[in-house]
C-alpha positions as CSV (number, residue, x, y, z in Angstrom):
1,X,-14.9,-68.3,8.8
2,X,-18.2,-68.1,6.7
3,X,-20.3,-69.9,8.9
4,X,-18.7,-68.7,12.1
5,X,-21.2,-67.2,14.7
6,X,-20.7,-64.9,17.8
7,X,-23.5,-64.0,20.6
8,X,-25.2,-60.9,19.2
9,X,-25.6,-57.6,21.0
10,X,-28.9,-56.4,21.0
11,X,-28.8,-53.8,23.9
12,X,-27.9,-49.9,22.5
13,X,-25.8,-49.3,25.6
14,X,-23.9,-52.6,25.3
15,X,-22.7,-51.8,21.6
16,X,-22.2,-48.2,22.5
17,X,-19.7,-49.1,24.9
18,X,-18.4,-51.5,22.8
19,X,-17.4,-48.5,20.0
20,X,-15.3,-46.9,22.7
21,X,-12.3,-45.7,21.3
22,X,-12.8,-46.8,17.9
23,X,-13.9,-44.2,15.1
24,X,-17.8,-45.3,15.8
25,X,-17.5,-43.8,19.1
26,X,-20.3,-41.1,20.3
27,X,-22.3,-41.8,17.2
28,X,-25.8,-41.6,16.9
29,X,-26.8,-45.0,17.3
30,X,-30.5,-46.8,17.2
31,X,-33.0,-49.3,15.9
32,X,-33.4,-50.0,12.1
33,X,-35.4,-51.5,9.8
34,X,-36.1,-55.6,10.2
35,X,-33.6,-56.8,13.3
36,X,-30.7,-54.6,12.0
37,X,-29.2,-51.1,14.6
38,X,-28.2,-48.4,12.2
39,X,-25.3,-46.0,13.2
40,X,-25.3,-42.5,11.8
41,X,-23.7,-39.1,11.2
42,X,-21.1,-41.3,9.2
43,X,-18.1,-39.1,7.5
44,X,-18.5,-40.0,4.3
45,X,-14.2,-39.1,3.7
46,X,-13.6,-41.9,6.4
47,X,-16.6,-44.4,5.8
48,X,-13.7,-47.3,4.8
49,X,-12.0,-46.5,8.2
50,X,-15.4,-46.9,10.1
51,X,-16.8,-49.9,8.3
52,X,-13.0,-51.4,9.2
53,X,-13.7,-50.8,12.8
54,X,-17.0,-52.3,13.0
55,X,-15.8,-55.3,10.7
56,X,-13.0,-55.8,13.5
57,X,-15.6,-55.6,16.5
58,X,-18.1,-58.7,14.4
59,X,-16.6,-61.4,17.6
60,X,-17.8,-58.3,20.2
61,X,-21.2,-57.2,18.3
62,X,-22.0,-60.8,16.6
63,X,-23.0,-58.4,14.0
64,X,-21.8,-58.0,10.4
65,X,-21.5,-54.3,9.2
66,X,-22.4,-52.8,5.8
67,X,-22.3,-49.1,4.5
68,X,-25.8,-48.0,3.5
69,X,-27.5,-44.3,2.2
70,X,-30.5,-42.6,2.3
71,X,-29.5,-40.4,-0.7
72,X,-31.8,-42.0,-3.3
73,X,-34.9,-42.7,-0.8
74,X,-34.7,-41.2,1.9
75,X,-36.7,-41.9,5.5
76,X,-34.3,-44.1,6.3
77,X,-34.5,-43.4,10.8
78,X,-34.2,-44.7,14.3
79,X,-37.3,-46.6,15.3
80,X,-38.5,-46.1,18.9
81,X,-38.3,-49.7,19.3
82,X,-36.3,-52.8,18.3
83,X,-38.3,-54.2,14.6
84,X,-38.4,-58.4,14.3
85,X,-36.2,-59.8,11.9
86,X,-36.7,-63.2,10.1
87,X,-37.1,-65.8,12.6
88,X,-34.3,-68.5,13.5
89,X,-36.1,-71.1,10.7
90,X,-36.5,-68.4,8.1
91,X,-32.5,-67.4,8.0
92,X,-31.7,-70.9,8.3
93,X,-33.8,-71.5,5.4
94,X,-32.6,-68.9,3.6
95,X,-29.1,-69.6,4.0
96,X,-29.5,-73.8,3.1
97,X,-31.2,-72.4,-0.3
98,X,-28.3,-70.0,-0.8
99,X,-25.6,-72.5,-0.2
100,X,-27.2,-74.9,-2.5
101,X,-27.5,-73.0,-5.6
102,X,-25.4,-72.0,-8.3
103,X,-25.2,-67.7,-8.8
104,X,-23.3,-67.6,-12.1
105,X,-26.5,-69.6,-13.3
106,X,-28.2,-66.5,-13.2
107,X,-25.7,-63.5,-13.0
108,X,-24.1,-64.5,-16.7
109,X,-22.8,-61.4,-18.3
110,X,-25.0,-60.4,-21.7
111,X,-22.9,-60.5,-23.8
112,X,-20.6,-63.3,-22.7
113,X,-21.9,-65.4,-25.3
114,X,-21.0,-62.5,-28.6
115,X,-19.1,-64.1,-31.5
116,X,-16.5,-61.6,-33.2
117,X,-16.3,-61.7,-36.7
118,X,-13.5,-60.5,-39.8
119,X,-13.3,-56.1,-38.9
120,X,-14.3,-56.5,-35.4
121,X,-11.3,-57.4,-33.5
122,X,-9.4,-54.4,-32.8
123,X,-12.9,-53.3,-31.4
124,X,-12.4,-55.7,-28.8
125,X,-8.6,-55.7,-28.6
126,X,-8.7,-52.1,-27.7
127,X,-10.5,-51.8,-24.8
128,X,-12.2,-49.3,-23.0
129,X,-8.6,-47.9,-21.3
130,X,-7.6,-47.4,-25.1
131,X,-4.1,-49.6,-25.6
132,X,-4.4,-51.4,-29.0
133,X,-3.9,-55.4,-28.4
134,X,-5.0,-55.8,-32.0
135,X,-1.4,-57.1,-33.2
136,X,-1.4,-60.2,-30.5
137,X,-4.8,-61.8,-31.6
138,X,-4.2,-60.9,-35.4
139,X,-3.5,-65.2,-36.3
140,X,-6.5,-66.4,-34.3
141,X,-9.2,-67.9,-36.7
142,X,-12.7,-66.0,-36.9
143,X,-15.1,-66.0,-36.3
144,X,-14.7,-67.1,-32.6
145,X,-16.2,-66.3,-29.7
146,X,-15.3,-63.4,-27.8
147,X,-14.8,-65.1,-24.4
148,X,-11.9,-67.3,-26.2
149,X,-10.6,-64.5,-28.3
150,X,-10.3,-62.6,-25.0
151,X,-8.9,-65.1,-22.8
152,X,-6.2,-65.2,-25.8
153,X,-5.5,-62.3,-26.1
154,X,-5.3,-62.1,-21.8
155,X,-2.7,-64.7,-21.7
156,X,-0.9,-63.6,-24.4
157,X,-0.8,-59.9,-22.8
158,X,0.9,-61.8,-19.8
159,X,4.1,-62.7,-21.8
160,X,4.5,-59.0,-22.9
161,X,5.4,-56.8,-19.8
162,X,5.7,-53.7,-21.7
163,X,2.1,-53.8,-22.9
164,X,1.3,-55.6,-19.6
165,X,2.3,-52.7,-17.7
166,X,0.6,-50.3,-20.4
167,X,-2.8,-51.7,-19.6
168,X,-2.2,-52.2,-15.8
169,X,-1.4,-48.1,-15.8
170,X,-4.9,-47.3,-17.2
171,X,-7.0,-50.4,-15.5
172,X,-5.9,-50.6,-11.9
173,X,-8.0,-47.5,-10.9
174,X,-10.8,-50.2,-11.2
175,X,-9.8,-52.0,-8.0
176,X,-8.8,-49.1,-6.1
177,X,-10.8,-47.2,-3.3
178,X,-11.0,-43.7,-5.2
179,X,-13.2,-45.6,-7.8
180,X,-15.2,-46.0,-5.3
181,X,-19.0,-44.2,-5.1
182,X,-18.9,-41.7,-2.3
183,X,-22.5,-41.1,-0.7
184,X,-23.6,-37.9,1.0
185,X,-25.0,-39.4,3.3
186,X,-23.8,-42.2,4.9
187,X,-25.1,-45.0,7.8
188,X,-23.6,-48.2,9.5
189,X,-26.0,-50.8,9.5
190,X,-25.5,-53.8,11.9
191,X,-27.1,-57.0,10.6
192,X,-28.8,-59.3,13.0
193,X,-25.9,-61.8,12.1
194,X,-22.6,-62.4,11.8
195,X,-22.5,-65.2,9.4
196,X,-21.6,-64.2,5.6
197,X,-23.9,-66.3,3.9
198,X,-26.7,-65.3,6.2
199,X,-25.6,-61.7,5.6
200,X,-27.4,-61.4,2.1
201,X,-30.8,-61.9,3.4
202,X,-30.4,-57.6,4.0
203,X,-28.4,-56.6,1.1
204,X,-30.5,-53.9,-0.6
205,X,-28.8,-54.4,-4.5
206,X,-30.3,-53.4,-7.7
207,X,-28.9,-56.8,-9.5
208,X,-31.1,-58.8,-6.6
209,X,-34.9,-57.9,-7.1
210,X,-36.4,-60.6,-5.8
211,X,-35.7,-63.5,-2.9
212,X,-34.5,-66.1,-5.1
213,X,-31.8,-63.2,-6.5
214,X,-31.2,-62.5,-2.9
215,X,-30.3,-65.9,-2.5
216,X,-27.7,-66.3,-5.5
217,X,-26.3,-62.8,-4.1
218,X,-25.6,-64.5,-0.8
219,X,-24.1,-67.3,-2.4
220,X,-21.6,-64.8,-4.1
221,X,-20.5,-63.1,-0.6
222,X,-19.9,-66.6,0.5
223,X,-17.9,-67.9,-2.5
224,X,-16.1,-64.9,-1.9
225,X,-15.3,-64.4,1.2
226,X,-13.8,-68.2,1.2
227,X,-11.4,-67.6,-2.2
228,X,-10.6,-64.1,-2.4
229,X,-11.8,-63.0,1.6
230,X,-13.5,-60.7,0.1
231,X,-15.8,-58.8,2.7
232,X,-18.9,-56.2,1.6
233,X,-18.2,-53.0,2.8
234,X,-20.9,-50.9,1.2
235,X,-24.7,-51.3,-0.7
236,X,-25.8,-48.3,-2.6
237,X,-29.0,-50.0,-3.9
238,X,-27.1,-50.4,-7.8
239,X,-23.2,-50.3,-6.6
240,X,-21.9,-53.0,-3.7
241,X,-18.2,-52.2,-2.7
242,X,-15.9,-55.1,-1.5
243,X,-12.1,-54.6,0.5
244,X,-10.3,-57.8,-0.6
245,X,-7.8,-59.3,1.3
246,X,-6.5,-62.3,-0.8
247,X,-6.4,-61.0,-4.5
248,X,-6.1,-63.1,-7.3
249,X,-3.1,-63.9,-9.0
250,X,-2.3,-63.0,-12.4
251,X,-3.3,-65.8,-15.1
252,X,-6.6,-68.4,-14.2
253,X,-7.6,-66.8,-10.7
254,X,-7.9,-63.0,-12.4
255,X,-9.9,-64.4,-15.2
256,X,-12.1,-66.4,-13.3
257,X,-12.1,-63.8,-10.6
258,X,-12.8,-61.0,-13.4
259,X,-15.9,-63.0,-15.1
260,X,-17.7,-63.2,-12.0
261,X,-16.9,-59.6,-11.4
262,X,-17.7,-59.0,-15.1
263,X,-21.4,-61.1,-14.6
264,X,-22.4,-59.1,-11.2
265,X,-21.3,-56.1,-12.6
266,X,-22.9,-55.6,-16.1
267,X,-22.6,-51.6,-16.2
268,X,-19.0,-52.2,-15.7
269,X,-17.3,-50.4,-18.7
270,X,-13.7,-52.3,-19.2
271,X,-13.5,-55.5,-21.0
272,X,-12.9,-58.7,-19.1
273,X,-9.4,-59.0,-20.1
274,X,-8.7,-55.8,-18.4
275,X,-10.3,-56.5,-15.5
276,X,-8.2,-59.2,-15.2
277,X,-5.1,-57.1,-15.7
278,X,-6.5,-55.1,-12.7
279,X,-7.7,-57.9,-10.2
280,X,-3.8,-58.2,-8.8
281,X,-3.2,-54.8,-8.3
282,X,-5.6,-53.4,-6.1
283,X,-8.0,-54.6,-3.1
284,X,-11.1,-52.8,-3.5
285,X,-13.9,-54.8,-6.1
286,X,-16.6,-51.9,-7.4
287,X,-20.0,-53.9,-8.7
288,X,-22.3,-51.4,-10.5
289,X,-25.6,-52.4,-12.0
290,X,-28.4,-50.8,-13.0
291,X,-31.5,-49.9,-14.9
C-alpha cells in the first residue's frame, strides 16, 4: 500500500542483523545524509538483486530503499553520527501538498503540442527504431496534431501483428533491465520512511530542481505505484529506474502509461507510439532527463 507505514529501524546493529542472509549481508553500513543509513560496496552486476532484497525487508526496516552513486559528485560517506531528517510536520506537509497536486501539470512533454504538416509524416511514422508506418496514417487529414496522428497511427499498428511485432523487436529493449544505466559506483540508501509518497522528499532527480518539483515527483511514484506498482529502484541525479510489476496492457493503458513516461522522460529518444508498443513487454521503466 502507498500509505502503509512500518516501525523504522534506526539502530546499525538492528538492520545489520536484519540483512542476514540476504545479498546486503556484511556490507559496509552507516549514517547518511538527512535521516537516511547508506549501505555500500554495492556490486554494481547485482545492484537489481540487492535493491530486491532491501525492497522485501521495507515491513522489517520501515525503510524504503533506492540505488544511489557518487560517480558524478562524489563525497558521498558515513557520518559519525545519525543527521536529522525533516521533522514529523514537515513530511506530513510535504506529502498532503504532493497528493494534492496535479504532476503532468508540469512534467508535459515539449513537444506534445507539435502540429505535423503535408512532407512531415513519414518523419514521424518512422520512428526512432526505423520501421516505416507511413502507409497506415497516409488518409489522415493534415495538418493535425502530432499527439492524434500518433495515437492513430498506435491503434492502427495494433490491428497489424506483422508490423506490430516489427516494432515490438526493435522497441522492447526500452523496458528491459540492460537498458538500464550501470554506475561504478553504487550505494543503498534507506529512506527515513517507508511510505511512497513520502519517499520523494529524498529523490535526488535532474527533472526535480526545486521543492515544489519534488513534490509533483512524489506525486508520480504514488500514481505509480497504485496503477502500474511500479517501485523506484535507482536515482542517478538525471536517470530514475523503476521494476514494474503490473504493466500496462496494450491499447489505452500503454498510451497513457507511455505519455507520462514520455513527459518525465524528455531525453527519451523513441516516439510515444513506440513506447507504447514496448510498455507490455518488459518491467523495467528508464526516465532520463537532462541538461
Amino acid at each position: 500500500m502507498i500509505g502503509e507505514t512500518f516501525t523504522m529501524l534506526t539502530d546499525l546493529d538492528q538492520i545489520e542483523a536484519v540483512f542476514l542472509g540476504t545479498p546486503l549481508a556484511g556490507l559496509p553500513i552507516g549514517y547518511g545524509p538527512s535521516g537516511t543509513i547508506l549501505v555500500a560496496d554495492i556490486d554494481p552486476n547485482r545492484l537489481h538483486e540487492a535493491w530486491q532484497a532491501a525492497e522485501a525487508l521495507v515491513p522489517a526496516t520501515g525503510r524504503r530503499p533506492v540505488m544511489i552513486t557518487d560517480d558524478f559528485h562524489g563525497g558521498l560517506r558515513f557520518r559519525p553520527e545519525p543527521e536529522p531528517g525533516p521533522s514529523a510536520s514537515e513530511l506530513r506537509a510535504f506529502a498532503e501538498a504532493a497528493e494534492s497536486s496535479d504532476p503532468w501539470l508540469v512534467y508535459h512533454h515539449y513537444s506534445e503540442d507539435d502540429e505535423v504538416h503535408e512532407g512531415e509524416v513519414e518523419y514521424y511514422a518512422r520512428g526512432v527504431t526505423g520501421v516505416d508506418l507511413t502507409a497506415l496514417v497516409s488518409d489522415v487529414a493534415l495538418p493535425t496534431g502530432r499527439q492524434a496522428l500518433e495515437r492513430e497511427l498506435y491503434d492502427r499498428l495494433l490491428a497489424d501483428a506483422d508490423l506490430h511485432a516489427r516494432v515490438l523487436g526493435s522497441a522492447r529493449f526500452v523496458t528491459q533491465t540492460d537498458y538500464w544505466y550501470t554506475p561504478t559506483s553504487v550505494l543503498l540508501m534507506l529512506l527515513p520512511t517507508s511510505d511512497v509518497r513520502s519517499s520523494g522528499y529524498w529523490v535526488d532527480f535532474f527533472g526535480a530542481p526545486t521543492r515544489e518539483y519534488q513534490r509533483r515527483l512524489a506525486e508520480v511514484l504514488a500514481q505509480w505505484r497504485h496503477r502500474w506498482d511500479a517501485r523506484l529502484v535507482a536515482s542517478w541525479g538525471t536517470m530514475l529506474q523503476f521494476q514494474v510489476d503490473r504493466r500496462p496492457t496494450p491499447g489505452a493503458e500503454a498510451w497513457t502509461a507511455a505519455g507520462q513516461l514520455k513527459a518525465l522522460a524528455p531525453n527519451l529518444a523513441l516516439s510515444r507510439w513506440e513506447v507504447a508498443v514496448a510498455m507490455p513487454a518488459g518491467d523495467a521503466w528508464f526516465v532520463h532527463n537532462r541538461p
